[in-house]
N, C-alpha and C positions, 0 to 999 in steps of 0.2 A: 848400754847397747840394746836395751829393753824394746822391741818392735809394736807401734804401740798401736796395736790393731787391737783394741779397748771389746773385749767380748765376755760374758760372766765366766765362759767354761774354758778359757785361754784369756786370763788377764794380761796387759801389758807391764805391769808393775811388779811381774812377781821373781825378779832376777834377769840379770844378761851381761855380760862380757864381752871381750876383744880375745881372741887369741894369735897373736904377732910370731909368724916365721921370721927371727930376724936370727943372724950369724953368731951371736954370744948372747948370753943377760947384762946386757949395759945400757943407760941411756941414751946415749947416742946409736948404740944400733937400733935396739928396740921402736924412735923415736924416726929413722930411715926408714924402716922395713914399717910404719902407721903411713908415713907418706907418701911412702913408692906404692899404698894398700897394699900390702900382704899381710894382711891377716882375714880372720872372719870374725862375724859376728854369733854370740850363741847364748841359750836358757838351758844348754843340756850336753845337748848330742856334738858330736866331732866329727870332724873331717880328716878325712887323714889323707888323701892325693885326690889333687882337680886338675886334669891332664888333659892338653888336647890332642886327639889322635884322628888327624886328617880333618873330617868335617862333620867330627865326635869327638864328646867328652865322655873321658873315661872319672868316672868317681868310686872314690871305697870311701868309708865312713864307721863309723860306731853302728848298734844295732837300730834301725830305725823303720816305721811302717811307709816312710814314703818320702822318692826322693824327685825331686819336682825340678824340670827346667823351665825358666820364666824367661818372655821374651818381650818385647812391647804389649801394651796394653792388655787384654786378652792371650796372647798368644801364652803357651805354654805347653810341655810336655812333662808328663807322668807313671812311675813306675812304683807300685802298692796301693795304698788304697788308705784313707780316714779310718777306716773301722781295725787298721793291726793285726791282721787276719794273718800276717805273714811278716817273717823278721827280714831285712833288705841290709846288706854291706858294701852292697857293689851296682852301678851300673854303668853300661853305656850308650849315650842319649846323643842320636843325630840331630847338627844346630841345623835348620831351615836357613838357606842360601840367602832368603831376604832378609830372616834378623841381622839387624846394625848394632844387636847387643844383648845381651842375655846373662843373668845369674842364676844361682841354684839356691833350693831351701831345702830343708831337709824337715821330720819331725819326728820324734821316739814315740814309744809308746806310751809315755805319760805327758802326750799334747806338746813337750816343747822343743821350737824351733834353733835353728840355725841358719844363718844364709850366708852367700858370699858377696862381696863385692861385685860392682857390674865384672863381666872376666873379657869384655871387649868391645870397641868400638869402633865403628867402619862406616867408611865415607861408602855411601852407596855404587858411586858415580868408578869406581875402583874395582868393583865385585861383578865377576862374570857367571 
């Protein structure tokens, strides 16, 4: 699950995982809950709830210096900062009415990431 944005000071190579919300440890569920995505992708850091509350997501997390909502191309919002100036657990981050879809990343203080799956998709032609 290695993100392989190939940089000297965040290698893509240097570890990554799935971690699966699934009902028990069995193959069959664990093998459901990969395909229905619930799980995330990570080199570190955790998530621990990605909830949405109205026309905001609510997140908590492990300790981390920035927790980032990603939308098409450019678009994006941000809470901390690169430099770790400040430990982060929790936010809530209003989605923009025209993203058709958006995930989250997360990063600790020792550079590594986490993201989630896209968390939604939407016919434009539906969105008032």
């Amino acid at each position: 699950a290695d993100d392989a944005h190939l940089r000297a000071e965040h290698p893509g190579w240097n570890g990554g995982w799935i971690t699966v919300n699934a009902e028990e440890l069995s193959e069959n569920s664990i093998t459901r809950a990969i395909r229905r995505g619930n799980y995330y992708s990570s080199c570190g850091p955790k998530f621990h709830t990605v909830e949405l509350d109205g026309d905001k997501v609510h997140i908590t997390t492990s300790a981390v210096q920035f927790i980032r909502l990603v939308g098409s191309g450019p678009l994006g919002q941000q809470l901390g900062s690169f430099e770790g100036q400040q430990e982060i657990t929790e936010a809530f981050l209003p989605i923009p009415s025209d993203w058709t879809h958006c995930y989250i990343e997360i990063e600790d203080h020792e550079g590594k990431r986490a993201w989630t799956n896209t968390l939604f998709t939407v016919d434009q032609s539906s969105r008032k």
